[in-house]
C-alpha positions as a Markdown table, in Angstrom:
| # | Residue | x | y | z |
|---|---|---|---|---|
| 1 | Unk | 0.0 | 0.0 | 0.0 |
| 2 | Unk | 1.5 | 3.8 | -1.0 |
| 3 | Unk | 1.5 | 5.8 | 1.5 |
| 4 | Unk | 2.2 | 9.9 | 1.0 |
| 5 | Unk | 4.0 | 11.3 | 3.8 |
| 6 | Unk | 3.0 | 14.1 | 5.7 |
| 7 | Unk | 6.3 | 16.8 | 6.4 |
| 8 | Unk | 5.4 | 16.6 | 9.7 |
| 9 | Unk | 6.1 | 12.9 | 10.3 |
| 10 | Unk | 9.7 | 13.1 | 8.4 |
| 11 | Unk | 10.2 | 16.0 | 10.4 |
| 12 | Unk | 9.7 | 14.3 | 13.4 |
| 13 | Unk | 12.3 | 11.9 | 12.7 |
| 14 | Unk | 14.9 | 14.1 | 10.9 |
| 15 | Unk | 15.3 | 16.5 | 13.7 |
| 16 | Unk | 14.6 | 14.5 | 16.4 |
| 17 | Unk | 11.2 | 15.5 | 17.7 |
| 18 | Unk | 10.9 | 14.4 | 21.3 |
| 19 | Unk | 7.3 | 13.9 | 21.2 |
| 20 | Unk | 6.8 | 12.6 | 18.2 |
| 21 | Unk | 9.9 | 11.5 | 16.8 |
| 22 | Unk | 9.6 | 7.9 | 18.3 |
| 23 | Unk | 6.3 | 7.0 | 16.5 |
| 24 | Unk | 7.0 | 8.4 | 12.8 |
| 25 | Unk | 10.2 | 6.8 | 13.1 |
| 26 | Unk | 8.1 | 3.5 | 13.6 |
| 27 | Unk | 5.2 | 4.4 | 11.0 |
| 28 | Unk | 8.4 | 5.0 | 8.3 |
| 29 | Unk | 9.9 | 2.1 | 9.3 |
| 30 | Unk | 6.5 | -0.1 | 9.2 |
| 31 | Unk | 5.5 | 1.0 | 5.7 |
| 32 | Unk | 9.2 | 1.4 | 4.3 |
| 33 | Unk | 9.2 | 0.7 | 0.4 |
| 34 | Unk | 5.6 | 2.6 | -0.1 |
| 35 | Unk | 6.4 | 5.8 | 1.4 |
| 36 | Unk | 5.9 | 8.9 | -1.2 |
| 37 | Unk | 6.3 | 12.5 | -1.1 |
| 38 | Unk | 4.5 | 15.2 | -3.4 |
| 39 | Unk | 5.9 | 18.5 | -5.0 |
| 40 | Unk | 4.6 | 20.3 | -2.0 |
| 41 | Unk | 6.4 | 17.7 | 0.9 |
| 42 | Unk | 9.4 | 18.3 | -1.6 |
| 43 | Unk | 9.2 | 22.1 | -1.4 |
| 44 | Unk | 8.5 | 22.3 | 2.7 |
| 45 | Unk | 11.6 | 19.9 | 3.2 |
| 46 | Unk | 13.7 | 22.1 | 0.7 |
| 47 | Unk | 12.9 | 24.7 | 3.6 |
| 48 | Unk | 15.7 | 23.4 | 6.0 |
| 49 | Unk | 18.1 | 22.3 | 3.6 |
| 50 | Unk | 21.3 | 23.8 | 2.3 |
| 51 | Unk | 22.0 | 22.5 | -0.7 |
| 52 | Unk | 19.8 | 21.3 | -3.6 |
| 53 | Unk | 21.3 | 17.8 | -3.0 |
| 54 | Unk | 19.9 | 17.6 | 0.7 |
| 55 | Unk | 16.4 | 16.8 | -0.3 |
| 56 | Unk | 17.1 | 14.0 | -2.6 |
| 57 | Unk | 19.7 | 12.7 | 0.1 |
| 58 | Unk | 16.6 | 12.5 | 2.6 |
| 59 | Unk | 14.8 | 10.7 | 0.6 |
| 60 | Unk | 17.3 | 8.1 | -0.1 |
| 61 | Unk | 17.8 | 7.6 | 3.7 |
| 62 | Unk | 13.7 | 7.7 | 4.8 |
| 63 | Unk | 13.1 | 5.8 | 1.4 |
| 64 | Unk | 11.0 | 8.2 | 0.1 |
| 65 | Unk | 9.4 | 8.2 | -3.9 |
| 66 | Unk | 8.3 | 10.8 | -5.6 |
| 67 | Unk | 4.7 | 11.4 | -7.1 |
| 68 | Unk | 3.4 | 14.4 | -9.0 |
| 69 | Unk | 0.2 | 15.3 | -8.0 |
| 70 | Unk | -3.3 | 14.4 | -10.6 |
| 71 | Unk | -5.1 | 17.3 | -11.9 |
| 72 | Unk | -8.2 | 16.6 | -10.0 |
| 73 | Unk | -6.1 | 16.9 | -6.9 |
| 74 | Unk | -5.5 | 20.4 | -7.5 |
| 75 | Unk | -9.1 | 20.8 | -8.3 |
| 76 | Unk | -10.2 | 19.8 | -4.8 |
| 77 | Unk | -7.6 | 21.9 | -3.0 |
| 78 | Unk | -8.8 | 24.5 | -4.7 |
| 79 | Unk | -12.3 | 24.1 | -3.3 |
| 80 | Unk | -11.1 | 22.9 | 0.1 |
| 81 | Unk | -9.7 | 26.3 | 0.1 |
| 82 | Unk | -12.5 | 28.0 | -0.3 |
| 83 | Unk | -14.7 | 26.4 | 2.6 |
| 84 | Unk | -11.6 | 27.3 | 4.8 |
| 85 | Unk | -11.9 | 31.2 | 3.6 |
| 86 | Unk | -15.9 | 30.8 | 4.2 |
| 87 | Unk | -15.4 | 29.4 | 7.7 |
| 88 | Unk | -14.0 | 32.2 | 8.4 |
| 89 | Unk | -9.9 | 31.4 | 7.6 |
| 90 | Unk | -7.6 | 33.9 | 7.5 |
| 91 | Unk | -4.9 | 32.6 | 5.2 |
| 92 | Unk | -4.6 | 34.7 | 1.6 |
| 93 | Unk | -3.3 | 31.6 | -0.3 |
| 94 | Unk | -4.4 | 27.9 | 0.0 |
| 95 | Unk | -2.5 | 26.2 | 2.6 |
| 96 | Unk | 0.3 | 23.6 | 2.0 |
| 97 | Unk | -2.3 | 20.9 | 3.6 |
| 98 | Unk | -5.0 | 20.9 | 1.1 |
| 99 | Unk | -2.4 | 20.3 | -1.4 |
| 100 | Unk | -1.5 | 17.0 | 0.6 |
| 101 | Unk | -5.1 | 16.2 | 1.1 |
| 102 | Unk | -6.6 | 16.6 | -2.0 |
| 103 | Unk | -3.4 | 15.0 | -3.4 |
| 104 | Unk | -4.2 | 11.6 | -1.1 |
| 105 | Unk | -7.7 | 12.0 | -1.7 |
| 106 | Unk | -7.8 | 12.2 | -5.4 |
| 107 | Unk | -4.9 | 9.3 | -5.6 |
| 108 | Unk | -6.7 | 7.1 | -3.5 |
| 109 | Unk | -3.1 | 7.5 | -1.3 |
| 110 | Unk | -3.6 | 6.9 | 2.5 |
| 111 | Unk | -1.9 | 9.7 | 4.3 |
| 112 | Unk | 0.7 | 9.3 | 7.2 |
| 113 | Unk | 0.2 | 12.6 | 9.3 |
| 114 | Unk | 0.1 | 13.8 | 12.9 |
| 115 | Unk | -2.7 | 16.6 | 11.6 |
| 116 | Unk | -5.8 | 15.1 | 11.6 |
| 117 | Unk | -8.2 | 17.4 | 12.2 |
| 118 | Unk | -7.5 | 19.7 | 9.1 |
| 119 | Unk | -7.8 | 16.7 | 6.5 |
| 120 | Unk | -10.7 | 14.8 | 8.5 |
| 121 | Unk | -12.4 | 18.5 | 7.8 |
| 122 | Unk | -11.4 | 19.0 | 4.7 |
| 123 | Unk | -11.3 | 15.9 | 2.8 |
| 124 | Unk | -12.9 | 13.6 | 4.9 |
| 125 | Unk | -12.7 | 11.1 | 1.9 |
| 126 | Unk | -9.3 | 10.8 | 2.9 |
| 127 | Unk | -7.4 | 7.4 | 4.7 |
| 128 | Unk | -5.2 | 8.4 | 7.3 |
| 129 | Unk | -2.5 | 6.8 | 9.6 |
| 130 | Unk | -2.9 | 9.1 | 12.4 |
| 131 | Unk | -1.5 | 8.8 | 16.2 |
């Protein structure tokens, strides 16, 4: 089963979270060889990095692939956007987590994240592998 990774859980485990860094190091290790990260994961992991080379390196190690993200994906962030802005949120610009939810929605992906209650709201379609 694919699994697209939340930044939140390789965060954990890249720098150590002491919280969290103990069970997304387990959830990578569990489902190691489905694990996949989106152009979005890609560009909030670029975030920390120094070098254009550290990304890919992170992926090697967590054993991360790479998949772009379906039209209809896009679509549905889109919208999820918009019932954010009419429930009153105050971000300008669609947030980085619709992208991942409509992404594991559209794709049929289930999503390895510690942020629940944003997708359950927004794209309650979505499979989650939550703590």
């Amino acid at each position: 089963m694919a699994l697209l990774v939340d930044t939140n859980v390789i965060a954990d485990v890249l720098y150590n979270d002491p919280v969290w860094g103990n069970w997304s190091a387990e959830q990578l290790a569990r489902h190691f060889g489905g694990l996949l990260i989106n152009p979005v994961i890609y560009a909030e992991l670029s975030y920390r990095a120094s070098t254009p080379d550290d990304v890919p390196a992170i992926m090697t190690r967590l054993g991360l692939g790479y998949a772009e993200m379906p039209l209809a994906s896009l679509f549905s962030a889109g919208q999820a956007y918009k019932a954010y802005r009419q429930r009153g949120g105050l971000k300008t610009a669609p947030l980085p987590d619709f992208f991942i939810g409509a992404h594991a929605e559209a794709a049929g992906l289930t999503l390895l994240t510690r942020d629940k209650s944003r997708y359950t709201t927004y794209f309650p379609g979505a499979r989650l592998i939550c703590p």
